[in-house]
N, C-alpha and C positions, 0 to 999 in steps of 0.2 A: 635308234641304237639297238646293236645287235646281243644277244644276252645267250651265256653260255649257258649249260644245264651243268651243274656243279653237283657230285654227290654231297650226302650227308656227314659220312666218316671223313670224306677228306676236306668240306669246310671246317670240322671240327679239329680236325688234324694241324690244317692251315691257321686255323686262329691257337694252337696252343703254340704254335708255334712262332707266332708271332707277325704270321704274312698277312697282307690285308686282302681280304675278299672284296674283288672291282668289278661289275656288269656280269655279275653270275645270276642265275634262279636255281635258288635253293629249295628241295622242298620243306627242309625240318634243319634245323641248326642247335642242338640239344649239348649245351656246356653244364650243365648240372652237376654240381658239386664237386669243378674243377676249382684248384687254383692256378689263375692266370698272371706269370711274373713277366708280360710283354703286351705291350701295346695290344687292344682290341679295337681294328678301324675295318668297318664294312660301308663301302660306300656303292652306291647304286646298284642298289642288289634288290629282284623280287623273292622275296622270305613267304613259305609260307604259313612258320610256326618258328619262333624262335624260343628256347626255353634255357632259363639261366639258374634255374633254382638252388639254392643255395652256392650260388658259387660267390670267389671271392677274386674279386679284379684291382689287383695290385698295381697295374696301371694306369692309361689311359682306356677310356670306351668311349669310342665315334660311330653313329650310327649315323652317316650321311647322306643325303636323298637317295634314302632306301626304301622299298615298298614292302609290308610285311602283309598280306591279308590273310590271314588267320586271325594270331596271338600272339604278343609279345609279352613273356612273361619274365621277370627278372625279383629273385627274391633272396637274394644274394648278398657280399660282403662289396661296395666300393673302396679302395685303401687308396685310390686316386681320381681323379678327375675324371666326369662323367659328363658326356655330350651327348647330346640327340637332334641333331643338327639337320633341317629343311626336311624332315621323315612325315611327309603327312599324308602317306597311304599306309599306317599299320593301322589293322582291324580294330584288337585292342590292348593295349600294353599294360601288364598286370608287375606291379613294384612290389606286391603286402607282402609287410614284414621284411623288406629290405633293409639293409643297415647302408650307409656312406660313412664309411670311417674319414676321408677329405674331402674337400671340395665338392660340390657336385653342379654342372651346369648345363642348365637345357636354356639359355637365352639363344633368343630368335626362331626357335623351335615351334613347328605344327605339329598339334595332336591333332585326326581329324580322324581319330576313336575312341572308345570308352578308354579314360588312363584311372587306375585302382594304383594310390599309392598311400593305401591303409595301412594303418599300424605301420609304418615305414618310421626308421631312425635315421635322419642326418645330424652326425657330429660334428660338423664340419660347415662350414659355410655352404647355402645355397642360392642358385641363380638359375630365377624365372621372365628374368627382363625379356617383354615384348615375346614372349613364348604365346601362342595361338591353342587353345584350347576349343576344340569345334564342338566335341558329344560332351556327355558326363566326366564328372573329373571328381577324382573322391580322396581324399586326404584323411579320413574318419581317423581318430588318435592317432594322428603322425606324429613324432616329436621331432622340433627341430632344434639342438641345442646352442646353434648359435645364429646369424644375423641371416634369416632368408629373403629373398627381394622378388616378389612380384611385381616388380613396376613397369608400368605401361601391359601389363599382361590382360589378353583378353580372353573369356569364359564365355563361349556363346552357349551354352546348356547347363545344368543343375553342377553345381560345386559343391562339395561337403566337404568342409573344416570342422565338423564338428566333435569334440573332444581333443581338437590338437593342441600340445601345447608349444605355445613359442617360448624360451627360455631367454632370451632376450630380446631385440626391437625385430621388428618386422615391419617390411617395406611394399605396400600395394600402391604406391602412390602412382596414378592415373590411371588405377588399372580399369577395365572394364567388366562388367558383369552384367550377361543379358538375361540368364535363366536364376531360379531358386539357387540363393546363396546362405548357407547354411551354417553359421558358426556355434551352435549352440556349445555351451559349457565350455567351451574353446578358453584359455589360458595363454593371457597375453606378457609377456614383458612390457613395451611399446610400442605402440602401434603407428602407424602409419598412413592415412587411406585417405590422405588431401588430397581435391581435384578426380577421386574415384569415380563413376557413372554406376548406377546399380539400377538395371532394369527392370529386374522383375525383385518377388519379394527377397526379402532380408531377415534371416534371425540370427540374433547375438541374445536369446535370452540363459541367462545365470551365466555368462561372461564373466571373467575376473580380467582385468585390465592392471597389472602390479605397476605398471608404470603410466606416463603420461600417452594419453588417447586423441589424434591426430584429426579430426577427418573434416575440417575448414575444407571450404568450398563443393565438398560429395553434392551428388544429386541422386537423390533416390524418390527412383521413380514407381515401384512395389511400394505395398507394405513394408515399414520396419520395425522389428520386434527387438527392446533392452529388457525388456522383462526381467525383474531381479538378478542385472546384471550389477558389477560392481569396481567402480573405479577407484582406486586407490589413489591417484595422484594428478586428479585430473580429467580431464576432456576438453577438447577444441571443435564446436560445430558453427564455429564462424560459416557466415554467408553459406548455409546449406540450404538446400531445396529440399522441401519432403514434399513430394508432388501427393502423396496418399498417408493411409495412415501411419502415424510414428508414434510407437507406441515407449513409454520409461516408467512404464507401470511397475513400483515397489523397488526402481533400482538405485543405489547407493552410489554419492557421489564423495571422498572423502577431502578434495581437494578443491582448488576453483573452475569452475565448470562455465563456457562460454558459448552463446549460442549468437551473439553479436550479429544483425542483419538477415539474420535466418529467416527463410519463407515455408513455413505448414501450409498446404494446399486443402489436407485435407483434415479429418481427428488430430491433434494433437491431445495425449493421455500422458500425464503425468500425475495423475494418482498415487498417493501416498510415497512418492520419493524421497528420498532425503539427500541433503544440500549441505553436508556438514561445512563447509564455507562458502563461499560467493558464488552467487548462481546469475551471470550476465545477460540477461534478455534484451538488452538494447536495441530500438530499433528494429525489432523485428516485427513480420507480417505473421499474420492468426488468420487466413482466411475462412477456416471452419473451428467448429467449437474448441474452447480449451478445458482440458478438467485436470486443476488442482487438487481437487480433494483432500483432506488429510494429507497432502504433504508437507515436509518440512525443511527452512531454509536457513542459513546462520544470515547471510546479506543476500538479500533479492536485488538486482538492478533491474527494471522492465521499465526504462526510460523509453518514449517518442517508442511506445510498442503501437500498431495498427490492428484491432480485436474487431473481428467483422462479424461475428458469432458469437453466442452465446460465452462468457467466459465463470467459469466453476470453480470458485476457489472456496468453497465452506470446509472448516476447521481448519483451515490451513494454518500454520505456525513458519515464522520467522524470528529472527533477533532485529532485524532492518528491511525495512521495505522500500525501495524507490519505486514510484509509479509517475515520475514527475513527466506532464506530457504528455500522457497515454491517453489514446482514444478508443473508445470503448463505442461501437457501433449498435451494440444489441447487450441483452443480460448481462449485468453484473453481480455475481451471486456471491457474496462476501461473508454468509452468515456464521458464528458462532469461530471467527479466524481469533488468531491471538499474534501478536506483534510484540516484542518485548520491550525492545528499545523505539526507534523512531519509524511513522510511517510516513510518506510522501508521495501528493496526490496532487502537486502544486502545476495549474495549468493543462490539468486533464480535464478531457472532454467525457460526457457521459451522455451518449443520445438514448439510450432505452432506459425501464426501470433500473435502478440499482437497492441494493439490497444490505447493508452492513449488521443487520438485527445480532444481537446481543455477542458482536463480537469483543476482544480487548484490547485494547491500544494503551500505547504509554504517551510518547509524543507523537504527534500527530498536525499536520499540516495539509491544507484544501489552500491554499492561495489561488487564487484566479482560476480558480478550477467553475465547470457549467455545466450543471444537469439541465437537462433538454425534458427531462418528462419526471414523476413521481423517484424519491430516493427514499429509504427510511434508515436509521438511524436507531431502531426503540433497542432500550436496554444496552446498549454499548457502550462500554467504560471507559473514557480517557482518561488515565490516570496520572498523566501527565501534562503538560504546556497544550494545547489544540488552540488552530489559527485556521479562521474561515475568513479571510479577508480577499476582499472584491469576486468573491462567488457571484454567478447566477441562478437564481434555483428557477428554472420554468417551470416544472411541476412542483408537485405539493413537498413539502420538505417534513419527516417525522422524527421529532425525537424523543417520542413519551417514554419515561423511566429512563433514560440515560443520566449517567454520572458524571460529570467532569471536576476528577479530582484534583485537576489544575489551574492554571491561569487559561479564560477561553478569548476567544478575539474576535469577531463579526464583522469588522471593522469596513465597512461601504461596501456591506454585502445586499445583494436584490432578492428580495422574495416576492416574486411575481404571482404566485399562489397560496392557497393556507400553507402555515406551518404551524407543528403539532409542538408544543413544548411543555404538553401537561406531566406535573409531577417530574420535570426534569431537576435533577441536583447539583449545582454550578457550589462548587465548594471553595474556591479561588476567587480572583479579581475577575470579573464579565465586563466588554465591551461590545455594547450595541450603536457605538457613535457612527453617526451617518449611516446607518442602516437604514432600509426600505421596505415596509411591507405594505405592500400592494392589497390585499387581501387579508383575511383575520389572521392573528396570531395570537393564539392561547396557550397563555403562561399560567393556567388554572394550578393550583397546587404546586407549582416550581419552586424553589428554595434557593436564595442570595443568601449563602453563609457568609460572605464576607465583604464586597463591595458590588458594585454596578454602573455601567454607566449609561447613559440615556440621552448625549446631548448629540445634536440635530437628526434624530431621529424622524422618519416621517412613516405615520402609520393611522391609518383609519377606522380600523378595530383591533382593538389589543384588549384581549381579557387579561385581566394584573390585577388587584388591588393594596390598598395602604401596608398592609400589615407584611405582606411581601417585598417590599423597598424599602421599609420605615430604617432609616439611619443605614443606610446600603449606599447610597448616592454617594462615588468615589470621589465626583470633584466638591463636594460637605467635607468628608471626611481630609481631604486636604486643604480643606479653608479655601477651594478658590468660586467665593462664592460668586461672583457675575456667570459662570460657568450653571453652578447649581440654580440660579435663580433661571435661567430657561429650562434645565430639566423639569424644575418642579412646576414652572409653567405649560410645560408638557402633559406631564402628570394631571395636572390640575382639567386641560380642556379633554385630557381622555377619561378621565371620570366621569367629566359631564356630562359626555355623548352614551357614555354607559346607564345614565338618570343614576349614577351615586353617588349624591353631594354629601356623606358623611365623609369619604374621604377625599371629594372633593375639597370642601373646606380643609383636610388637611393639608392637602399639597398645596392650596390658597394661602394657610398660614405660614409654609414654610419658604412658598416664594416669595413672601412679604417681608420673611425675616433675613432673605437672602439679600433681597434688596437693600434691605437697611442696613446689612452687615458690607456690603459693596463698597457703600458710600465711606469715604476718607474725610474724617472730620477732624480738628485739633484745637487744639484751647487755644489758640489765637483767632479764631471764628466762633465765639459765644452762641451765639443765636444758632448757629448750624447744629452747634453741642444742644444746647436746649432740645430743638427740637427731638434730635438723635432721641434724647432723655425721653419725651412725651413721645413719641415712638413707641419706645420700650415699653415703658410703664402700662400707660392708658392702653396705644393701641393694641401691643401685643398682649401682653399680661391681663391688662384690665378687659379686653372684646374678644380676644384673640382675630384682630384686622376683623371685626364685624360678624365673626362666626358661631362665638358663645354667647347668650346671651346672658345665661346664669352667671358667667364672666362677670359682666356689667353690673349684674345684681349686686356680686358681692364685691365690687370695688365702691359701688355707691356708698355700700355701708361703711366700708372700710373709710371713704372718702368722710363721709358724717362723723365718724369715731373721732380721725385724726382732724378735722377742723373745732370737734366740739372738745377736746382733750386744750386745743390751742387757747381758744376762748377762755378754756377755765383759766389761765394766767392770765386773760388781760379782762376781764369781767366789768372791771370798773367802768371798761369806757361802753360797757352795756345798756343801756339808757331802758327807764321802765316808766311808760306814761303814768301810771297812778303809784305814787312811792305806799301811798296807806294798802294796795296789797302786794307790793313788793314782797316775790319770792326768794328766796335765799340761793345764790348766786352759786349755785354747788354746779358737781359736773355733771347732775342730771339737766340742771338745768342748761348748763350749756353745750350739750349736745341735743335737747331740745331746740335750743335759739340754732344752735349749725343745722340740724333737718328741717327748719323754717326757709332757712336764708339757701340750704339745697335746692329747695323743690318752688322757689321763688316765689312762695307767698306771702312771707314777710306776717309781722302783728301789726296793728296800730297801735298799742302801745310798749312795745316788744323792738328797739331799734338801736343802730351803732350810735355812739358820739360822732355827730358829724361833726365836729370841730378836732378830732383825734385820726389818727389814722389806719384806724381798725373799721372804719369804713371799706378801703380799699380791700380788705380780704374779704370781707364778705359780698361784694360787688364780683369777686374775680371767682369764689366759689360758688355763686350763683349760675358765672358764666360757665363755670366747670358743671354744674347739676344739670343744666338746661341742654348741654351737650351729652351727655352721659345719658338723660332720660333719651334724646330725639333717639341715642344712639340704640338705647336696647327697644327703644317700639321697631324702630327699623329694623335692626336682625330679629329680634322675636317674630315680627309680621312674615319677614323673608325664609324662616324657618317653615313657618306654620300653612303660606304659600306653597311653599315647593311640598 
């Protein structure tokens, strides 16, 4: 193409007049502080400084595959439509401080030089669709006050957005970004930036977002920086990539904030955030560390999340925690968090140490959840309902000084190693039924304020004693004693392996009375009732089932008393061999003649009427004395043995 040499005055001539300049080379095209009321069209033209300074283009402006190499400086008033259409040999095009009073649009447009559109005011709507951005592109406090559209726009060098404000949505959706992208303090309406590419780094720190914040499915592949940025109604980081680090250190979320499927590559830092409602982690990949630190959440979801690094959540604060699911690969560092209302861990996996020491929970649920190595527990307060049912604990399980100020549940949970439960505080109903410990468990000092349960427990060393269950046993306390009578059988053989038959023997006594309170007896079975009676009385009361002996002692007496009180009403049929020193038939004497006929020595001249029937009691208390005696050498002896 052949190119004319076009002077300077009469391009400028020509363009106020409205003619379009076609295949000319200009050297300098200077409209400074013209107003233009006609069309501004320059197509194919080499420029080699164009200068627009404050002027005001009442019209249209077309700059059409035009070459400028110099400068393009335009800092001007737009009152109409503004194009830059296929122009991608201008050097560099300088906008700052330009106003667009209407529309303004550069779609499909190549910058392939520095473009400075600082401090620039569009009133008006503007369009950056699939516009090509080659060098530097700078936007630094642009304001645009109504709906601008970057979409599909590509930034191959450093962008500055920083301090611009958007006065209502703004639209970068797919755009791209290869170099340093810049939005710092930038002031958003709504944003827009689903399906974005961000190559290099990103900062949006102290960002204000007024409205709801877009940016599902972005990949950023830079660092990115939220830094005490501030979402007022929202954010969407559905299915996002952070291939490096992503930083939401101290920034504020006021709305529900979604990170659904998202994959961190590298740091993810969330230090001290805050979450003032729902904060959706589901699902998502951690493959380098996460640090919660002090932040805070109103409802956490971090459902079937993948934590492949260390994960850093001390102090942290919620109202609701979901962790239902989550696999946790390395460090779980939980210490001194607080959870108001409910936490949920039901089905998570814990392969490295984990750590909850003296955090606070209210409700709280571990359902089939499995530590893989050592977890602790000390000091942390459930001060609500906690449910540990079908755990695995493969490492050692700690929870010395914890509180549970609610109902707690164990319920066919595995402890494959020690577990610590000294001086733990279960202030609610406890169940340990079908639990398993494999390895010791020490309940030294633990406190059952209220009930317990204990049945088919299996365990080989359990430090507990008496005084720690005594009337604690939940299925006692509800009468269903077949139930209680195997706990306290329980009880009974783990004393014994501990060599402590004092409370052995108690839990011996009270399984013996479980037993007899089992048994359904009714006065249509005499003999059954009888025994039931002799039960009571002798075994338990009178021996306590062979345990006291001092028991026996003093039922003997008592036994002698009331047989020799009987005698004294029927005296007469007392028979006394020699009448010339017959004693006088008082109640010394016959409770002497009842401690005779006890200890079955009988007098020879000291004996019943055998032709009367007070023969028979004294036969049958004999057989009671001779039982009573074997019965206290036996426990005395068995005492004095062990």
């Amino acid at each position: 193409m052949h190119y004319k040499s076009l002077d300077s005055n009469k391009a400028k001539e020509m363009i106020q007049r409205g003619k379009a300049l076609e295949h000319f080379t200009i050297e300098e095209i200077n409209i400074s502080n013209l107003v233009l009321k006609n069309d501004v069209k320059i197509v194919d033209c080499n420029i080699e400084r164009l200068i627009a300074d404050n002027a005001v283009f009442e019209r249209k402006f077309e700059l059409f595959q035009s070459c400028c190499g110099g400068s393009f400086h335009l800092a001007g008033q737009a009152e109409t439509k503004f194009e830059l259409i296929e122009s991608d040999k201008i050097g560099k095009c300088v906008f700052n401080k330009a106003t667009f009073l209407t529309d303004a649009s550069f779609e499909e447009s190549k910058f392939a030089c520095q473009v400075d559109l600082s401090n620039a005011n569009f009133e008006k709507g503007t369009r950056f669709k699939n516009t090509h951005f080659k060098d530097e592109t700078n936007f630094m406090n642009a304001t645009f006050e109504k709906i601008p559209s970057f979409e599909k726009a590509t930034f191959e060098n450093e962008i500055n957005f920083s301090g611009v404000y958007f006065g209502e949505e703004v639209i970068f959706r797919k755009a791209h970004f290869s170099g340093l992208s810049d939005f710092t303090e930038a002031k958003f309406g709504s944003a827009e930036f689903e399906d974005c590419k961000f190559y290099g780094n990103t900062i949006f720190r102290q960002v204000e977002f007024k409205d709801w914040a877009d940016f599902s499915r972005a990949t950023f592949e830079g660092e990115l920086d939220f830094t005490e940025s501030v979402f007022k109604n929202g954010a969407d980081f559905n299915e996002v990539q952070f291939d490096n680090l992503a930083r939401f250190e101290r920034a504020t979320v006021k709305q529900d904030c979604y990170f659904t499927e998202a994959i961190f590559n590298q740091l993810a830092d969330f230090d001290s955030v805050t979450f003032h409602e729902g904060a959706d982690f589901r699902k998502c990949i951690f493959k380098d560390r996460i640090e919660f630190r002090h932040a805070t959440i109103k409802e956490g979801s971090f459902v079937a999340i993948q934590c492949e690094k260390p994960v850093l959540l001390s102090e942290f604060k919620a109202k609701k925690l979901n962790l239902q699911q989550a696999h946790f690969h390395d460090l779980l560092d939980f210490t001194k968090a607080t959870v108001e209302d409910s936490v949920k861990f039901d089905q998570a996996v814990f392969d490295k140490i984990v750590n909850f020491d003296h955090s606070d929970f209210n409700q709280t649920s571990f359902n089939q959840a499995q530590f893989q190595e050592n977890c602790s527990f000390r000091s942390v307060n459930f001060n609500h309902k906690s449910t540990f049912q079908k755990i695995m604990f493969n490492g050692e399980a700690d929870f010395r000084n914890a509180v549970f100020g609610g109902d707690v549940n164990f319920y066919d949970t595995q402890f494959y190693h020690q577990v610590n439960l000294r001086n733990v505080d279960f202030q609610k109903d406890t169940n340990f039924r079908s639990v398993n410990f494999q390895e010791k468990a020490d309940f030294t000092d633990a406190k059952f304020r209220q009930s317990v349960c204990f049945e088919d427990l299996m365990a080989e060393d359990v430090i507990l004693n008496w005084l720690q269950v005594k009337g604690r046993l939940i299925s006692n306390q509800q009468k269903r004693f077949a139930r209680a009578m195997k706990e306290y059988g329980f009880l009974k053989t783990l004393f014994e392996k501990q060599n402590n038959y004092k409370d052995m023997d108690r839990a011996y006594r009270m399984f013996k009375r479980m037993e007899r309170k089992s048994e359904k007896v009714s006065l249509t079975h005499p003999i059954k009732m009888m025994k039931k009676v002799f039960n009571l009385i002798i075994l338990d009361l009178g021996s306590g089932y062979g345990t006291r002996p001092f028991n026996i002692a003093l039922t003997t007496l008592i036994v002698i008393l009331l047989f020799g009180v009987f005698y004294s009403f029927f005296s007469d049929q007392i028979i006394i061999g020699d009448p010339q020193t017959s004693p006088i038939k008082n109640l010394v004497f016959c409770i002497y003649f009842s401690f005779l006929s006890f200890v079955t020595l009988g007098a020879e001249n000291l004996y019943p009427d055998y032709a009367g029937w007070l023969k028979y009691v004294v036969a049958a208390q004999a057989f009671l004395g001779f039982f009573l005696m074997t019965l206290f050498v036996a426990t005395f002896t068995r005492k004095v043995i062990r």
